[in-house]
C-alpha positions as CSV (number, residue, x, y, z in Angstrom):
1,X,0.0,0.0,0.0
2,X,1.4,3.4,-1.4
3,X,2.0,6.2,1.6
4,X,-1.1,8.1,-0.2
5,X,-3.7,5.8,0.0
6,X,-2.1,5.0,3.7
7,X,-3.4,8.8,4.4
8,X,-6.2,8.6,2.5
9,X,-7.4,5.3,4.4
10,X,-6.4,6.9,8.3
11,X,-7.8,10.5,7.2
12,X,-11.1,8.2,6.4
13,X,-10.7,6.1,9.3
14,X,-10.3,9.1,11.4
15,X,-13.6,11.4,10.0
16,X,-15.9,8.4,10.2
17,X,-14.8,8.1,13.6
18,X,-16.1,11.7,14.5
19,X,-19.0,11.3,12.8
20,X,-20.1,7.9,14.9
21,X,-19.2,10.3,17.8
22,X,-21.1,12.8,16.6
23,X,-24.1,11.0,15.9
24,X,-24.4,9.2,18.8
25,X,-24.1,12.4,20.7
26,X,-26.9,13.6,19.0
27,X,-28.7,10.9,19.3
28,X,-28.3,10.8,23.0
29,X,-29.4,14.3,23.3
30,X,-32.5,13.9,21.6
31,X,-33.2,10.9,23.6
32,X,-32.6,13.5,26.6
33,X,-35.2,16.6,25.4
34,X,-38.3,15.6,27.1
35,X,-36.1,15.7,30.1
36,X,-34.5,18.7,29.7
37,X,-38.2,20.1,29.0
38,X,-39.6,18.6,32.3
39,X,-36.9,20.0,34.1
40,X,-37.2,23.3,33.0
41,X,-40.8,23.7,32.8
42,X,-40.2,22.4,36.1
43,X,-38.2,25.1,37.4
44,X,-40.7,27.4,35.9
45,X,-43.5,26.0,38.0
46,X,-41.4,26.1,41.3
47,X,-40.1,29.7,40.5
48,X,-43.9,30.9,39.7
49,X,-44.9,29.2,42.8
50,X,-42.5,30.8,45.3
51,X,-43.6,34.1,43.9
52,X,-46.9,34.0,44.4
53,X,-46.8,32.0,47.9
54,X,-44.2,34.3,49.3
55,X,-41.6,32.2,48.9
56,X,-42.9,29.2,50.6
57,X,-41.9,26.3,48.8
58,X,-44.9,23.2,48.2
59,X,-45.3,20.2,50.0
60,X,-46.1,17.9,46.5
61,X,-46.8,18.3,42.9
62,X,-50.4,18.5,43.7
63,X,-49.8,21.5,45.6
64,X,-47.5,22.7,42.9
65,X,-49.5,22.3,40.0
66,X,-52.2,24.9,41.7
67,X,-50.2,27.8,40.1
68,X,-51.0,26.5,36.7
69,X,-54.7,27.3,37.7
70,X,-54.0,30.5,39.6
71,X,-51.2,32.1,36.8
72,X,-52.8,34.1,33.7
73,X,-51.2,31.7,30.8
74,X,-49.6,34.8,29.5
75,X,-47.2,34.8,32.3
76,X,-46.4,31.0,32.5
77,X,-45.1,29.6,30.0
78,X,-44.1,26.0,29.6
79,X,-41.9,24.2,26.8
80,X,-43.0,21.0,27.1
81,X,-44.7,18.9,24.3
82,X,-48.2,18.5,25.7
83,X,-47.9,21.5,28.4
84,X,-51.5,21.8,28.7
85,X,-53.2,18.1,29.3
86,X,-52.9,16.2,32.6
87,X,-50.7,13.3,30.8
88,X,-47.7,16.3,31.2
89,X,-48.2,16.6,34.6
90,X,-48.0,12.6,35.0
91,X,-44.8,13.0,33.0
92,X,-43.3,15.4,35.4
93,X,-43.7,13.4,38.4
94,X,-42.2,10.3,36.6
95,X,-38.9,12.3,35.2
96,X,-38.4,14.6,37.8
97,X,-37.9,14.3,41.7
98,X,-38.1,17.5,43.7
99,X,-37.4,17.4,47.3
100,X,-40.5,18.4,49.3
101,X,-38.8,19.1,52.4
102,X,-36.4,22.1,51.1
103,X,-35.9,24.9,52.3
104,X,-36.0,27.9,50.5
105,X,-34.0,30.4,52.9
106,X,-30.8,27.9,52.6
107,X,-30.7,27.2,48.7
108,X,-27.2,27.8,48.0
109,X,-26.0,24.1,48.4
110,X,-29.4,21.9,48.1
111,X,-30.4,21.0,44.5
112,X,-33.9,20.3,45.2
113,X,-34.6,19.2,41.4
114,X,-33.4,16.5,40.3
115,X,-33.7,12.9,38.1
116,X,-35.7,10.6,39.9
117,X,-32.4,8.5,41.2
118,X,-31.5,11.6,42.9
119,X,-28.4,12.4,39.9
120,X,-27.9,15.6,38.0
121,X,-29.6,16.6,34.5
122,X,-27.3,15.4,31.9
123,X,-28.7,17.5,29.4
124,X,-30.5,21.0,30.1
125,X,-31.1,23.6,28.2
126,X,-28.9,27.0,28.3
127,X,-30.1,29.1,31.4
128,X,-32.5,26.6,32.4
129,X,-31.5,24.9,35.3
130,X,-34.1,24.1,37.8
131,X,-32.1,24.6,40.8
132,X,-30.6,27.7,39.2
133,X,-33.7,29.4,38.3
134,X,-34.5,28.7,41.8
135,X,-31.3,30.2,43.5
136,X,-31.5,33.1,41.2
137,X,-34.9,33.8,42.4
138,X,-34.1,33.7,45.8
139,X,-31.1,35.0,45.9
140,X,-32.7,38.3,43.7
141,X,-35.3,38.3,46.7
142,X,-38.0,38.4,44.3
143,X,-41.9,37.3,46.3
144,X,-45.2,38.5,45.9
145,X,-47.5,38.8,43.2
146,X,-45.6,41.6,40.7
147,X,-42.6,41.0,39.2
């Protein structure tokens, strides 16, 4: 075999390589939306309902869910596929485990949102980590009704 077609054949090697990687990236972060959805739209529920409870965080997702019938839908938005029917609040409480018992005035260290085994998102969208959006809020002091 000539030196050329030595390159030739590692230079081929070597890009169909990347693009398996590539691929199967890919393909595991599409496998990963819906969760990165439930997470955030997560967040987005928690946030909504430590503002308008005065930061006191909720004891289940039943009690958390009430913000989605006390919110205008103008000002909560979720990402979700199927945001609006009950089978996307079932999907919620089967990807995501929030702890109950937290406590908002020490949030620095706690992630109170996480996968159901307790381990961190492995995919999340930019800006829209759940424990984050929470922090931020409480840390910005934001409660009450206006924003």
């Amino acid at each position: 075999m000539t030196r050329r077609r030595k390159i030739i054949l590692a230079t081929s090697a070597a890009a169909l390589a990347v693009a398996v990687w590539i691929g199967i990236r890919v393909v595991y972060s599409l496998r990963r939306l819906p969760e990165a959805y439930a997470a955030w739209d997560t967040g987005t529920l928690l946030v909504e309902y430590l503002r308008t409870h005065d930061n006191h965080w909720p004891t289940s997702w039943d009690d958390l869910f009430t913000v989605l019938d006390t919110s205008p839908a103008s000002q909560l938005v979720l990402r979700g596929p199927h945001s609006a029917e009950q089978d996307y609040k079932e999907s919620l409480r089967k990807m995501i485990r929030v702890d109950w018992s937290f406590d908002p005035a020490r949030p620095s260290d706690v992630s109170p949102v996480t996968r159901p085994d307790g381990s961190t998102f492995p995919v999340l969208w930019n800006g829209a980590d759940p424990n984050e959006m929470i922090r931020e809020h409480l840390e910005l002091g934001h409660s009450g009704p206006d924003r």
